[in-house]
C-alpha positions as CSV (number, residue, x, y, z in Angstrom):
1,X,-30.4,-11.4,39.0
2,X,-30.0,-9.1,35.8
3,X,-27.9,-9.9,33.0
4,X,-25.7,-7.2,31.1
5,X,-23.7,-6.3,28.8
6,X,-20.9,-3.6,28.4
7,X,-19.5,-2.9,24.5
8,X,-15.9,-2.0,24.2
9,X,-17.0,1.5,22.9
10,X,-16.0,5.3,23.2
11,X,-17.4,6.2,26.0
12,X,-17.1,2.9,27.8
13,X,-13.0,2.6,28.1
14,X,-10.7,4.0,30.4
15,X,-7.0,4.3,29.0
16,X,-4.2,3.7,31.4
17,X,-5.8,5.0,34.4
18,X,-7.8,4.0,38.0
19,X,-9.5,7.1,39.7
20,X,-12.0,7.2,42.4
21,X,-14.0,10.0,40.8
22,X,-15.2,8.5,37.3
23,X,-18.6,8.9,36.5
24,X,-19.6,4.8,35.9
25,X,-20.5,3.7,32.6
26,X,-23.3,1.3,33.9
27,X,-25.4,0.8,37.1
28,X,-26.2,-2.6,38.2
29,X,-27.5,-4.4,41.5
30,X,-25.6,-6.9,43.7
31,X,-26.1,-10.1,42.5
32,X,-26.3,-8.7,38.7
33,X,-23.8,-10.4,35.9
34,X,-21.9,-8.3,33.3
35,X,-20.3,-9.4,30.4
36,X,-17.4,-7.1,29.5
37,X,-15.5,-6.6,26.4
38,X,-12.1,-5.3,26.6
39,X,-9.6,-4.0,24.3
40,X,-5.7,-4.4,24.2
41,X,-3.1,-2.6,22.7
42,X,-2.0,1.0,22.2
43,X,-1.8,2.0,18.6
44,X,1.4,0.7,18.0
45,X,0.3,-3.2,19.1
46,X,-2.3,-3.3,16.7
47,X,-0.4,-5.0,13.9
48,X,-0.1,-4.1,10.5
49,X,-3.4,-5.2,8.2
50,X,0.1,-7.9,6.0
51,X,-0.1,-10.0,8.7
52,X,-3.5,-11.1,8.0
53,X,-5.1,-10.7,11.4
54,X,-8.2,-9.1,12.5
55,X,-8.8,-5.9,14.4
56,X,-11.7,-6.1,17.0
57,X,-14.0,-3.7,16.0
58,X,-14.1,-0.2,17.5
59,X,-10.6,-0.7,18.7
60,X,-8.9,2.1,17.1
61,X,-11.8,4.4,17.4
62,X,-11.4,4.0,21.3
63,X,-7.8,4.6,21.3
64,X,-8.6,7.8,19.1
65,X,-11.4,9.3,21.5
66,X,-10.0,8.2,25.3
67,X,-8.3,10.2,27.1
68,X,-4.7,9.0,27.8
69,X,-4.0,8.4,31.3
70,X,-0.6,7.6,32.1
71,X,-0.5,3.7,31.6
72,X,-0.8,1.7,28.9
73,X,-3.7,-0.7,30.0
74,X,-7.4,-0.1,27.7
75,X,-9.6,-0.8,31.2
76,X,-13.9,-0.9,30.5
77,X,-15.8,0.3,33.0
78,X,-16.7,1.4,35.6
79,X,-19.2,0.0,36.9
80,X,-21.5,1.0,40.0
81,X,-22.8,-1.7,42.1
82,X,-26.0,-0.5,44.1
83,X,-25.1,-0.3,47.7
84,X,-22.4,-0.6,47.7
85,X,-19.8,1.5,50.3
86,X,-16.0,2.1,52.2
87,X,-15.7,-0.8,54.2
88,X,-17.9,-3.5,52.4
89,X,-15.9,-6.1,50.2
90,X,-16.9,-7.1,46.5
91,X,-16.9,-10.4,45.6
92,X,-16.3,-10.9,41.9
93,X,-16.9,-14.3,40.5
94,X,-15.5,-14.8,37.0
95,X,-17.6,-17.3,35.4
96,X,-16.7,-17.1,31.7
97,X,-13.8,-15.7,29.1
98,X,-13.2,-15.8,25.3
99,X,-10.8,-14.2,23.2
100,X,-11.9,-11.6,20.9
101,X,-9.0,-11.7,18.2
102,X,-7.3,-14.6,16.3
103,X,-3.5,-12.7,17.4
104,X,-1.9,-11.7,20.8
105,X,1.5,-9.5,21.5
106,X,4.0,-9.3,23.7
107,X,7.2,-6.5,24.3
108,X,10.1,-6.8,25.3
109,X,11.1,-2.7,25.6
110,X,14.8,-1.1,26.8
111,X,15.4,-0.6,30.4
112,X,12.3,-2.6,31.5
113,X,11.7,-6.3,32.5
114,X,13.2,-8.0,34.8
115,X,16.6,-8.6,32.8
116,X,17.1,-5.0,31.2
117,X,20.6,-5.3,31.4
118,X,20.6,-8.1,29.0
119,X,18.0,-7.3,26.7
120,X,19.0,-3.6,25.6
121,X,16.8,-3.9,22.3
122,X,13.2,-2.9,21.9
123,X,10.6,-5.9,20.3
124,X,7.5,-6.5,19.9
125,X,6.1,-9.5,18.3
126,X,2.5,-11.0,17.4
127,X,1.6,-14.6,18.3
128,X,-1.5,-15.8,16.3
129,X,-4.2,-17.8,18.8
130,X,-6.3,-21.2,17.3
131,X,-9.5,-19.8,19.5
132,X,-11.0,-23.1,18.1
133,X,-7.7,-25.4,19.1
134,X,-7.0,-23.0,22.1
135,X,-3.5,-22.9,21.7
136,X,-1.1,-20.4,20.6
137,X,1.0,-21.0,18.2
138,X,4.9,-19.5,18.7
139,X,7.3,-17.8,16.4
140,X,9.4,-20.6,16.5
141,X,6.9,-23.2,15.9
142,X,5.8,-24.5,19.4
143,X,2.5,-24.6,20.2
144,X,0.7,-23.9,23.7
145,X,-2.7,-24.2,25.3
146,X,-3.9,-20.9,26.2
147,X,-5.0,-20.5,29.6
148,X,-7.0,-16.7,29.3
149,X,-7.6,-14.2,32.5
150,X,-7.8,-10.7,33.1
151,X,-4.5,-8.7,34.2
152,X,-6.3,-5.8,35.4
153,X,-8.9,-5.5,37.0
154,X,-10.7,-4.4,41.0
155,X,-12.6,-1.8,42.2
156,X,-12.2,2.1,41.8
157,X,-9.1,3.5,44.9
158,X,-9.9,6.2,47.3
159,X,-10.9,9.4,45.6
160,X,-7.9,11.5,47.5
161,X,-5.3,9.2,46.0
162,X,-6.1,11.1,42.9
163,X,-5.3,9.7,39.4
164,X,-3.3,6.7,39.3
165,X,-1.6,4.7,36.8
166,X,-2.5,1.7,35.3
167,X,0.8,-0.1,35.5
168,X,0.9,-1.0,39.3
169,X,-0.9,-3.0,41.2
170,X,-2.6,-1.8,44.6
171,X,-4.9,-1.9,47.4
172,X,-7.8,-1.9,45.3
173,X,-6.3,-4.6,42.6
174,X,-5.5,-3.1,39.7
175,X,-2.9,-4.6,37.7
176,X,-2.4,-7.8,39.3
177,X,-1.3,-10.2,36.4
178,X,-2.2,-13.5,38.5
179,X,-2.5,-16.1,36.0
180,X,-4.7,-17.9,39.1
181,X,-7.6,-15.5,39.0
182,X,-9.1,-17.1,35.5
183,X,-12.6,-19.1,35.1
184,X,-13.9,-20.6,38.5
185,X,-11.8,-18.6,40.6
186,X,-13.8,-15.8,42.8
187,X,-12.1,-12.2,44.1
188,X,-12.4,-10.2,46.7
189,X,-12.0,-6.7,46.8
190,X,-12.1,-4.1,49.7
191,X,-14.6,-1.0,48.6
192,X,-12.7,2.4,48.7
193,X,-15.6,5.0,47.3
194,X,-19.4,4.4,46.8
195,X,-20.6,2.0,44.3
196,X,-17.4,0.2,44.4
197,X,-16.7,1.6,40.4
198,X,-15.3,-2.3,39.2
199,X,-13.6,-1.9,35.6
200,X,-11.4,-4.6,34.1
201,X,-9.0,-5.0,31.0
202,X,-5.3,-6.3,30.4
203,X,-6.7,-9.0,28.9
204,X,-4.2,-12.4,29.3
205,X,-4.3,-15.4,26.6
206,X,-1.0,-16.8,28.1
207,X,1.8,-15.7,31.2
208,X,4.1,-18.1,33.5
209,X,4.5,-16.4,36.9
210,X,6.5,-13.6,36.7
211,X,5.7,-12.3,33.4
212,X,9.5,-11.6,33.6
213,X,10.2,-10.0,29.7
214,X,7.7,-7.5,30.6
215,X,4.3,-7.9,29.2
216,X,2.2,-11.9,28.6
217,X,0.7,-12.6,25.2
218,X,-1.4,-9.9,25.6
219,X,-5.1,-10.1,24.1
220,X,-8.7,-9.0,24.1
221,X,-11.3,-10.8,25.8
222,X,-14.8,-10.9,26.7
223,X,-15.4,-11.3,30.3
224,X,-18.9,-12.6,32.1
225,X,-18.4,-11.6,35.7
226,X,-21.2,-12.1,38.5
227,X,-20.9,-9.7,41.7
228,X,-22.1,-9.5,45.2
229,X,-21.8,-7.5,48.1
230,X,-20.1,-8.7,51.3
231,X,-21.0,-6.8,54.7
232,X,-19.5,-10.1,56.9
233,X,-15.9,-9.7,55.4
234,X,-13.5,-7.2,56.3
235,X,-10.6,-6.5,53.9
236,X,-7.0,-4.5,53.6
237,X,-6.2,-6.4,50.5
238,X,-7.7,-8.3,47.7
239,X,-8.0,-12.1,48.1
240,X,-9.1,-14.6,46.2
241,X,-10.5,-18.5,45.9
242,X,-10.6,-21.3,43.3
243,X,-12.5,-24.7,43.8
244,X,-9.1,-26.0,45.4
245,X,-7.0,-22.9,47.0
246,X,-7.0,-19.7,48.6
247,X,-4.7,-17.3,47.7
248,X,-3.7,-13.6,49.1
249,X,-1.5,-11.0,47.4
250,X,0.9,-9.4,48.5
251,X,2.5,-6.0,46.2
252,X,5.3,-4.1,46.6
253,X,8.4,-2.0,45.1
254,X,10.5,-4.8,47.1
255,X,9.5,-8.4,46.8
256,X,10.7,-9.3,50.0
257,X,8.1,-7.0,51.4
258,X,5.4,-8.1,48.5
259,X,5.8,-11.4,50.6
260,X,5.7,-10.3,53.4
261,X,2.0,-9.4,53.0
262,X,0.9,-11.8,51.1
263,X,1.8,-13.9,53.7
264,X,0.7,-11.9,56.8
265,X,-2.9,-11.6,54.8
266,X,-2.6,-15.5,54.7
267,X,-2.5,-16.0,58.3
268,X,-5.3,-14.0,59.0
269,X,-7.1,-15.8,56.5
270,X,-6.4,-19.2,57.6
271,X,-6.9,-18.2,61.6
272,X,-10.4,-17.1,60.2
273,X,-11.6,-20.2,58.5
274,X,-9.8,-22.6,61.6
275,X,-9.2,-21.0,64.8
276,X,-6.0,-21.6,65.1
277,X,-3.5,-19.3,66.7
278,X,-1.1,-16.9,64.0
279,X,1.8,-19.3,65.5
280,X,-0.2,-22.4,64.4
281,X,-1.3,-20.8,61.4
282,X,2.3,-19.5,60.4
283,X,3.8,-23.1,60.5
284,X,1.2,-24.6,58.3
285,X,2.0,-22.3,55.8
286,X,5.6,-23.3,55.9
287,X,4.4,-26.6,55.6
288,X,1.3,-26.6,53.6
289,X,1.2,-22.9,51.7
290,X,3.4,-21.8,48.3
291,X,5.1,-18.7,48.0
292,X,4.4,-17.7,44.1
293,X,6.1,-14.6,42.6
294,X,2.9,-13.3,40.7
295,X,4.8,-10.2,38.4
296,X,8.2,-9.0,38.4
297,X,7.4,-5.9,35.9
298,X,5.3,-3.5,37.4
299,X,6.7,-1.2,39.8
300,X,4.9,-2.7,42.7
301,X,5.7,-6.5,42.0
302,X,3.7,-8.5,42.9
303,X,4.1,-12.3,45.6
304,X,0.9,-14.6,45.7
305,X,0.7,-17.1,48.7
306,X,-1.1,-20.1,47.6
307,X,-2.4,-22.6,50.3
308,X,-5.4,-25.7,49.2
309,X,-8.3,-25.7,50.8
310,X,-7.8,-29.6,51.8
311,X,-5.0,-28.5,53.5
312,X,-6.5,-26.7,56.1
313,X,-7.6,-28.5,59.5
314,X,-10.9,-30.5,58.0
315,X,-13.3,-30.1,61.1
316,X,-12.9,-26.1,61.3
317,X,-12.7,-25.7,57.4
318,X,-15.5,-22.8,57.1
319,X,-16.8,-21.6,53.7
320,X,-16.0,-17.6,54.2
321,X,-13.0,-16.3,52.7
């Protein structure tokens, strides 16, 4: 095992954009940890120097040397993991996250969100974060405790999907805003080109599910992920595990169809750990499994299907996602 580290620095970030071709930033083994600084914000986020807060170095000199892709998401990386090829599965095990900044932001922009009929005005505010207290403290005085993860992040999509957009997420992840994927939970990606080409950003301080007025408090973080390669798995979607649950993901323009998936990808999931039949299997989850909307906001929304690990038939209970 090999320990690195990847500086938010030209060079290093990707704006708005996943593409199977990218040359990769760094080269590291399975079994290798990263840690990974990202960015967030497009110029116009990074708030005026009256309010007092900090901007994390090189920032603006990344947004003025990337090339624009067409979303809005800062994304560092990629990264090539040795061995790696279509068909094998990366697990990613995210182990440790800090914030970067003492402020976060969050939009709410005209014709967007999930209620754009009612909120016809554009806003954008900053929310300063107590990285010693952990909490975030609200324009109108409430406090919260911050609960960080990555929105975006996966492996690189097929090259002939050409370049995609940052916004929506995908086969390959991407994304995802799932307030569940934070420290101590583990994700699993299906490889679409060689090297896998893993990148991450979108960093999170704060979302409920749905993210419903468009963005979280949006913030930078430092990420330490540790990753493997997995020839025994076999993938369509990503997955993912925390000490207690499972969880699939499900995305889609319709969020009928979003759970739909999520919740076909859970019954294959829980027939592979137990044995039982997809009949068995789909009754447990009406009994056992939750139905979370993960993201109402980007294009492909987004349905996470959430079932505890104690909940599945003890004696056939099997480690392998």
């Amino acid at each position: 095992m090999t320990d690195h580290y990847l500086p938010s620095e030209p060079g290093n970030v990707q704006w708005g954009l996943w593409d199977g071709t990218l040359k990769p930033v760094l080269r590291i083994a399975s079994g290798d940890r990263v840690t990974i600084e990202t960015l967030s914000g497009e110029p116009d986020d990074i708030p005026d120097p009256s309010l007092g807060f900090g901007v994390v170095p090189g920032h603006r000199e990344v947004l003025e040397s990337a090339f624009r892709g067409p979303g809005p998401h800062l994304l560092t990386g990629p990264i090539h993991i040795e061995g790696a090829e279509p068909g094998d599965v990366l697990e990613v095990r995210v182990l440790d996250i800090q914030l970067r900044a003492d402020w976060g932001w969050n939009l709410q922009v005209p014709m967007l969100g999930t209620l754009p009929e009612d909120f016809p005005e554009f806003r954008r505010i900053h929310i300063p974060l107590d990285r010693e207290r952990n909490i975030a403290r609200l324009p109108w005085g409430q406090e919260l405790p911050l609960n960080p993860f990555f929105g975006n992040f996966g492996v690189a999509p097929p090259a002939s999907w050409g370049r995609l957009s940052s916004r929506e997420p995908r086969a390959f992840g991407g994304n995802m805003d799932n307030k569940e994927l934070g420290v101590g939970s583990t994700v699993y990606f299906p490889v679409f080109v060689p090297g896998a080409l893993f990148a991450a950003g979108d960093g999170h301080a704060l979302q409920g599910d749905g993210e419903v007025c468009l963005t979280a408090i949006e913030a930078a973080l430092t990420g330490t992920f540790e990753f493997h390669i997995r020839r025994d798995l076999q993938l369509k979607s990503p997955r993912a595990e925390t000490p207690a649950d499972w969880i699939t993901m499900g995305f889609d323009e319709d969020l009928d169809d979003a759970a739909k998936a999520a919740l076909r990808d859970m019954i294959v999931l829980i027939r592979d750990h137990t044995g039982l039949s997809a009949q068995d299997a789909y009754t447990l989850c009406s009994i056992a499994a939750d139905l979370r909307v993960t993201q109402m906001v980007d294009g492909n929304k987004g349905i996470h299907c959430v079932i505890a690990k104690s909940r599945l038939p003890r004696e056939l209970n099997t480690p392998n996602p």
